[in-house]
N, C-alpha and C positions, 0 to 999 in steps of 0.2 A: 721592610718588604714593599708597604707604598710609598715607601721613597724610590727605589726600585723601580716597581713599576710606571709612577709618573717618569721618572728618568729615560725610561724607554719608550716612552710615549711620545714624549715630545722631542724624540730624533729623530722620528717621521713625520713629514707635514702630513696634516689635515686632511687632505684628497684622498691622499694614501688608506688612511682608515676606513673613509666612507667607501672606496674601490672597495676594501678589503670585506668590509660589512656587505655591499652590495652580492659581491660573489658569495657570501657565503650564505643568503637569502636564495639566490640562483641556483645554486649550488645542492641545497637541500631539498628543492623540489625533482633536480637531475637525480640524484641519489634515494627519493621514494618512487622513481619510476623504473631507471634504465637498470637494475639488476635481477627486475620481473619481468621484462619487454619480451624475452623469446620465451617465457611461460605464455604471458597472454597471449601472446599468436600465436603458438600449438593450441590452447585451448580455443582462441575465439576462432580460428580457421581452421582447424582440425588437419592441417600440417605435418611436416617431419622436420628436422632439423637441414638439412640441405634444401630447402625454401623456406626457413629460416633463415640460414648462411646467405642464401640470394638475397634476401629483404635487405640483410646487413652492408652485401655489398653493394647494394642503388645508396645505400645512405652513404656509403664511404665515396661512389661516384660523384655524389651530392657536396658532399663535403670537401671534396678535393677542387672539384669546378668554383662552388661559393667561396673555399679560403683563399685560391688565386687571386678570385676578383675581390674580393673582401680585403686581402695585402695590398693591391693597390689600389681601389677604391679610400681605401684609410688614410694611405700617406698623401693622398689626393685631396678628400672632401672631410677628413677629421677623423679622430677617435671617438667624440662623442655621440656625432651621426652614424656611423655604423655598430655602433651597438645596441643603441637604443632602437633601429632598423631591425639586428639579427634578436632583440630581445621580443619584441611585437612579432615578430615571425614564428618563433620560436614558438612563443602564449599558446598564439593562433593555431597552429595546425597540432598542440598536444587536443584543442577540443574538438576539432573539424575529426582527429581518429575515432573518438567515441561513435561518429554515426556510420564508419564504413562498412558495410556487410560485406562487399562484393573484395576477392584478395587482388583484381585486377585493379582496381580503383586504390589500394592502399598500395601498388607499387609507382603512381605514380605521383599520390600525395606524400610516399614517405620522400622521393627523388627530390621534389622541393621544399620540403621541410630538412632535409640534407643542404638543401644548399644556398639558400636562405638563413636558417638557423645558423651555418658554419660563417656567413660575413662577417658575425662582429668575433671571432673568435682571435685575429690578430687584432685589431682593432682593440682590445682589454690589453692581450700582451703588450703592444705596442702604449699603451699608456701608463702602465706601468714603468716602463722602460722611461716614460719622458718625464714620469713626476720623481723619481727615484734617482740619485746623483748615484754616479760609479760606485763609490763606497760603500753605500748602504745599498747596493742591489739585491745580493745574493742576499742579506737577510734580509729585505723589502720581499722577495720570492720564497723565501722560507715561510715568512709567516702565512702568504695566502697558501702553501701548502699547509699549513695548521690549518687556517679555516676550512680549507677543503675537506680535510682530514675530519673535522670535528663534524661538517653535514655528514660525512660517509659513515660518523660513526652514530649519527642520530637516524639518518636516512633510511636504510635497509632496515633497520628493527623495524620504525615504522611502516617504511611500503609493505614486509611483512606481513604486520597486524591487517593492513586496508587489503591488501590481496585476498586474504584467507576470508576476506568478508564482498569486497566487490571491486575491480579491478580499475572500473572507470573513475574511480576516488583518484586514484595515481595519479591520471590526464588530468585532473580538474585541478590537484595541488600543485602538478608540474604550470600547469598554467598561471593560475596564482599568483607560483613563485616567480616566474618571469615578468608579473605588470607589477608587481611591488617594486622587482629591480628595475623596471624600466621608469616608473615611478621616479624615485629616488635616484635614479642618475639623470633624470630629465631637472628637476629641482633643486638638486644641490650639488653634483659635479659640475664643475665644467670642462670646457676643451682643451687637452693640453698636448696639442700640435704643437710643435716647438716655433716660435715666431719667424724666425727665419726661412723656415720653409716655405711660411705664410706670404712672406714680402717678396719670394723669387719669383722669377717666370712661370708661373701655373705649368706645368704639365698639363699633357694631352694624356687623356686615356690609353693613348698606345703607347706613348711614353712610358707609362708608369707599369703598362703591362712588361714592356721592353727592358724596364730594368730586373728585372728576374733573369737576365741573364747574367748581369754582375754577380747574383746569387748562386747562379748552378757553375759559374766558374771556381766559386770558393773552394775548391776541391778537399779541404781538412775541414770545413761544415760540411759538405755533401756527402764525406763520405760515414762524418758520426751521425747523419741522418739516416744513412740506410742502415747500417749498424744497432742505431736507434730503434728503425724498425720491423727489424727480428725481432727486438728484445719484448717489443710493443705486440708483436705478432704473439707468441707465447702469453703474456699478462692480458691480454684482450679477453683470452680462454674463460679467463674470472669471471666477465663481466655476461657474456653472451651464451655459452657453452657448459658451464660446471654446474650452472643450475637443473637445465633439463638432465644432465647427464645421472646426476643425483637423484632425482625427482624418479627416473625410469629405471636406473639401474639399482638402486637403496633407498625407494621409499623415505626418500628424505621430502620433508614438508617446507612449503612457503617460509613459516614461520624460522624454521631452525636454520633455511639458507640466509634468513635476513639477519638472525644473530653470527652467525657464519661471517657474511661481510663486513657485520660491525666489528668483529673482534679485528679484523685487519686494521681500519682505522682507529680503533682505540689504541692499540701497542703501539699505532705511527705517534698517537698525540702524546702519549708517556713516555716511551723511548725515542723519539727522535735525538733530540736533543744528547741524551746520555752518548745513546751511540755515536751521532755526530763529530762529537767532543772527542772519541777514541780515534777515529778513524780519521783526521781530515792532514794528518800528518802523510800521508800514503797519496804516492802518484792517482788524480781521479781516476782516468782510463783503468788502472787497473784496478780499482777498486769497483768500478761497473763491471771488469770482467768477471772478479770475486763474487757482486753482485748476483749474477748473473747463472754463476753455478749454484750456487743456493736457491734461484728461481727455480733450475733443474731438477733440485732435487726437492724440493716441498708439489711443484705439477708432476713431477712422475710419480710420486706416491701416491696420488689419486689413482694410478692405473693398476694399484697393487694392494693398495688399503679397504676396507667393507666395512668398519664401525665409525659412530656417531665420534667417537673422541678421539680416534687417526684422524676423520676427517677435520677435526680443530686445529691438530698438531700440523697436519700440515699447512694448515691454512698462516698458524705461525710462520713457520719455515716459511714459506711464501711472503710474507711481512717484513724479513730481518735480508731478504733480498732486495724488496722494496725502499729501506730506510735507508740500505748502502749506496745504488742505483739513483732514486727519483731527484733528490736533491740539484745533483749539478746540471741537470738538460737545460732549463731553462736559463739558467744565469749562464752560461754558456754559449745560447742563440740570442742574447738579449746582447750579449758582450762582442760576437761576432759582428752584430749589426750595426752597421753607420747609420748615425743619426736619423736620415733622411731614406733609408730605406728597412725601417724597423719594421713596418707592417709586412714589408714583401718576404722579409728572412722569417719573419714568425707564422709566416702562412705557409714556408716552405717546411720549417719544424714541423706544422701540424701534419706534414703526410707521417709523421711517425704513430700516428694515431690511425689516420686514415688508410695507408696501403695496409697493413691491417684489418681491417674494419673490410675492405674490399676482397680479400683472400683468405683473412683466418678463419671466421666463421663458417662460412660454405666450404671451406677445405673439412674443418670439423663434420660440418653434417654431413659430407658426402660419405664420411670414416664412420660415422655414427647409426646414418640411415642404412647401411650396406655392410662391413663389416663388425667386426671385435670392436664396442666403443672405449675401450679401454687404449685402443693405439692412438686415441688424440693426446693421451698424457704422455704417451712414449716417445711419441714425434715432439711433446713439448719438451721433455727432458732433451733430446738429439738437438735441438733450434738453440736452447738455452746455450748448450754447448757451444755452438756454431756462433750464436752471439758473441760471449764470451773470449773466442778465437779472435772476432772480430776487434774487440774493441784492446786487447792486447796488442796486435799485431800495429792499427791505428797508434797505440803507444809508441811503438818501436818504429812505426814510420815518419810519423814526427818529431821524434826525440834525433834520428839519424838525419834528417834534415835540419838540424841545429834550429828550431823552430820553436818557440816555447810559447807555451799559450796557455795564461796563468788565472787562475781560479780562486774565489776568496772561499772561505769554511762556507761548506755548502749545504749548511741550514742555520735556524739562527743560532747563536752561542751569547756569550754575555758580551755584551754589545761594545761595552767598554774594552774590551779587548782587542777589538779589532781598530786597524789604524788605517790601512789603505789597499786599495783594488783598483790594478787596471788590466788589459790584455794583455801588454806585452809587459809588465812592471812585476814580479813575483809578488804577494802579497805578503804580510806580517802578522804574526799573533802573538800578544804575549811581547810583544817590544822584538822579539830576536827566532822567533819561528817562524823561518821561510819555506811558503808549502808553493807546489807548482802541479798542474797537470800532469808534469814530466817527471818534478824529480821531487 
């Protein structure tokens, strides 16, 4: 077993671990804050959920402007300088919330904490991408979704427990956790811009803005980004929206939402892998459409369900969509992108977070504050669907343009199994199992 384990250790350099440990420090202070956030602000500003939804959407405005300029600021001035930028950013305005009384002054420090914060967020992607060889990508991306997974499933217990006692604890750990990582990558990463970019003709800032159009051309990534985010539109629910909805509609308490979202990341850090292993034989596309209908029906069960142990099962349900779905986006938009404009494709990935963030939640509140708040689970169940249509149809649109765009197992598997990954290459498992996007 530690033979094993060293074995797989030292298939990934060095950096990669220290990334992977940094996010997961980062990581765990995001996940003792942002599943209480639209708690705190009904309570500390005596609010409804539709200026909630508004707050959410300046940070998605926020995040949308910062990732632009943050994609090309990266492939510009590095990966390492703009993280360690969005990381001090980031510290900074979780403590600068703590003193705002007034909600007009917190709309315009959440705007730049939006968009500030979001600069280093292609900046990581994109360094991932430069330390990771083709082969070992998809599980080089696998594993930091384990780390993530593993703060998600220590994170919410905890923000929990400090919620139920004092709210500004959250900002001070989220803070924290940001100068540790910023720490630790200022001291022991370093830069891993690929050298060649380094020795060409510098780009101009407008240059590098300008190359975002060779991205919105990609018309087969543009169009699994929108697709992306529907899907992101509905999952968002979880994070911003299911807690008040709880909390108002079923007396449901801090504490038991915070076990609520662990239980989602614990089943990812157990079953990934099993499941993984069953499914990687099936076209991806349609396995996020599969996905996808299982998101449908674990969030529409919320609009139907009233006890403490529906609301777990569904949150399963919700999870076993998740493990099908999350794996393949990123290795994906990491494989679409050329070398030299990684940062600019992975800040355009990030609107599958963002146009979300800007529309999902003040859609909710407006549903929330004014009617039946039970129709934000129905419309999620309806979105699921509509997703789901999408990323089918995307199958069959690239499959009939003889078009293949090929995918390794999209989390990690035993590692020794896998032989080769490229875009256009099918890949191999097993010496003789050829799995593709398509077929």
């Amino acid at each position: 077993m530690f033979n094993n384990l060293k074995s797989n250790y030292n298939q990934f350099p060095k950096n990669f671990w220290m990334v992977a440990f940094t996010s997961f420090i980062d990581q765990l202070g995001s996940f003792i804050l942002m599943p209480f956030i639209a708690l705190y602000i009904t309570a500390r500003y005596d609010i409804g959920m539709t200026q909630v939804g508004f707050i959410f959407a300046i940070v998605g405005a926020g995040n949308m402007i910062g990732g632009i300029l943050g994609g090309a600021l990266t492939d510009k001035f590095g990966r390492k300088t703009m993280t360690l930028f969005g990381l001090l950013a980031s510290g900074s305005f979780s403590i600068v919330i703590i003193f705002i009384d007034s909600l007009t002054v917190l709309y315009f420090v959440i705007l730049a904490m939006g968009l500030m914060g979001s600069l280093a967020g292609p900046a990581r992607s994109a360094m991932m991408a430069d330390i990771l060889p083709p082969e070992k990508r998809t599980e080089g991306f696998g594993i930091l979704r384990i780390t993530m997974n593993l703060a998600a499933t220590i994170g919410p217990a905890l923000g929990g427990f400090l919620a139920a006692r004092s709210f500004t604890a959250l900002f001070i750990v989220d803070a924290v956790s940001s100068g540790i990582t910023g720490l630790l990558f200022y001291f022991v990463i370093p830069e891993t811009k690929p050298k060649a970019a380094e020795d060409a003709v510098p780009e101009t800032l407008k240059q590098s803005m300008g190359g975002y159009k060779d991205v919105l051309k990609d018309w087969k990534f543009m169009i699994f980004v929108g697709v992306s985010s529907l899907m992101a539109l509905v999952y968002m629910q979880m994070q911003g929206t299911l807690s008040v909805f709880l909390r108002d509609s079923h007396d449901f308490s801090t504490v038991n939402f915070g076990y609520l979202i662990s239980l989602n990341a614990f089943m990812v850090v157990i079953f990934q892998f099993w499941l993984t292993k069953r499914i990687k034989k099936f076209p991806a596309l349609i396995m996020m459409a599969v996905g996808n209908i299982i998101y449908g029906i674990g969030f529409g069960l919320y609009g139907f369900i009233s006890t403490v142990p529906l609301f777990f099962v569904a949150m399963a349900i919700i999870t076993v969509g998740e493990m099908i779905t999350a794996p393949f986006s990123q290795t994906i938009a990491a494989n679409f992108a050329p070398e030299d404009k990684r940062g600019r494709y992975m800040a355009v990935m990030q609107w599958t977070g963002i146009l979300p963030m800007l529309f999902g939640v003040i859609g909710a509140g407006l549903i929330m504050d004014n009617w039946d708040s039970r129709w934000v689970w129905y419309f999620a169940g309806i979105f699921s669907a509509l997703a789901a249509l999408g990323f089918a149809l995307l199958h069959r649109a690239i499959k009939s343009s003889d078009k293949k765009l090929s995918v390794q197992d999209s989390l990690v598997v035993n590692s020794q199994e896998t032989e080769a990954f490229s875009m256009e290459i099918p890949v191999k498992f097993d010496k003789d199992l050829e799995i593709s996007i398509l077929e």
